[in-house]
Each structure stands twice: as structure tokens, then as C-alpha cells.
N, C-alpha and C positions, 0 to 999 in steps of 0.2 A: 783184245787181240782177235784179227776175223781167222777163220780155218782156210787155208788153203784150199783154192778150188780147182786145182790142176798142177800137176808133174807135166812143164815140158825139156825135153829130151831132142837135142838135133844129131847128128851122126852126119857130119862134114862129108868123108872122104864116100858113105852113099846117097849125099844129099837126101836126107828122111827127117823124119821131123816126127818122133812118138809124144803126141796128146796125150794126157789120164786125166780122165774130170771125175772131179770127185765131187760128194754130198750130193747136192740139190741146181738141179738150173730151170730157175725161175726166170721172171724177167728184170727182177733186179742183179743177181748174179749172171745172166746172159751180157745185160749190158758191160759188166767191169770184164767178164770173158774177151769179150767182142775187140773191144778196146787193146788188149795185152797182147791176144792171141794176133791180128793184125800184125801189130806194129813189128813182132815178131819175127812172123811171116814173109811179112814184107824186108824184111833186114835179111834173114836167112834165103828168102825165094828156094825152096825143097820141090824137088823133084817128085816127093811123096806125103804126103801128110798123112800118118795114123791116128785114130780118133777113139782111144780105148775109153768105153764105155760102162765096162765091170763094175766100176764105182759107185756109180752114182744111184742115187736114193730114189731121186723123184727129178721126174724131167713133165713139163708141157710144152708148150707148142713153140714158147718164146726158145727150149734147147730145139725144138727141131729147125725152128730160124738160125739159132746159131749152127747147126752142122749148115742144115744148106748155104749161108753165107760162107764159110770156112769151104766147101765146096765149090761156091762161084769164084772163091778169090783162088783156090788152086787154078782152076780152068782156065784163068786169065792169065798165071803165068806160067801156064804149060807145063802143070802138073795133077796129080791122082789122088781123091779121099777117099780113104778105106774105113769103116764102121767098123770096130773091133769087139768082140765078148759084150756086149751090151748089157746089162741087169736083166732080169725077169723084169722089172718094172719100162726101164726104158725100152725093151724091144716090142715088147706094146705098144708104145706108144708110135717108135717107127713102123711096126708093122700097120698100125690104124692107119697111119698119115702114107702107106704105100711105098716109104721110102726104098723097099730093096728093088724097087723099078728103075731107080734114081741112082741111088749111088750104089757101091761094094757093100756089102755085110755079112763081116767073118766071126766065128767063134775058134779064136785060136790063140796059143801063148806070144808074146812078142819074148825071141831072144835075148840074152843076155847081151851080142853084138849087136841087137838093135837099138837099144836102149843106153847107147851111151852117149855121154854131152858130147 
């Protein structure tokens, strides 16, 4: 049985869409991300997309592909990605790759009201 690599969470009535990635994203788990998180995406079309970070173990360059991707695909349908609580290990790695030039990056709890299906 694989471990679960993400909690997603939409919130209809404020069009949001709470990400949590969890363990590791590599570029074999970036790719089954990639795929899910999409199709997803594209079904719901959210106005916001949150990308809680807390989780995760170990991220390279293939997780900074996938926020930026998950970024372009907001953009396109005329919506906002926010970088949430990131690890000590992953903000490293966004901080190396310049990402808070790029996109939002918060260290903050998501509510109880944000977080519901």
C-alpha cells in the first residue's frame, strides 16, 4: 500500500482549494502529484489554490516544478498560489531557487473553515 502524498480539500462556497503534501516529492512522486493535482484542478477551477508545505520531508527541484506548474495552471484560469508553512527543509530549497520573487510564501495556520471538502 503507497502512503499518501497529499490532503486535498476544496471549499465550494469560497472557491479555495487547500493542498498538504506530504513525505517526499521527488520526480517520481511529482509526476503521480502532477497528474491528480491537474485533473483536479481543472474540474474544481478555484479561485485560490493553497499549497501547505509543513509536511513534507524532502523536496528537489522536480517539487519546485510541480508548485511552479500548479502556479501556471492557476494563472490561466484566473486564479492565486499561495506557498503555505513550508519545512525547514523545503524553504530551502524555495528560498535557493528565489521562489518568494515568484510566488506568495506564508507561515500561517489554515482554519478550520478553510479546510473543508
Amino acid at each position: 500500500m503507497e502512503k499518501e502524498l497529499y490532503v486535498f480539500r476544496y471549499d465550494e462556497e469560497k472557491k479555495r482549494v487547500n493542498l498538504r503534501l506530504v513525505g517526499e516529492i521527488d520526480h517520481h512522486s511529482a509526476a503521480i502529484l502532477r497528474h491528480e493535482i491537474d485533473e483536479a484542478l481543472m474540474k474544481k477551477r478555484p479561485n485560490l489554490l493553497y499549497v501547505d508545505l509543513s509536511g513534507v520531508d524532502f523536496m528537489d527541484s522536480s517539487g519546485l516544478g510541480l508548485i511552479m506548474g500548479r502556479y501556471s495552471l492557476m494563472k490561466k484560469l484566473g486564479g492565486e498560489t499561495v506557498v503555505l508553512n513550508p519545512s525547514p527543509r523545503a524553504k530551502k530549497i524555495l528560498t535557493l531557487a528565489g521562489m518568494e520573487k515568484v510566488i506568495r510564501i506564508e507561515k500561517r495556520e489554515v482554519k478550520a473553515d478553510e479546510s473543508k471538502k
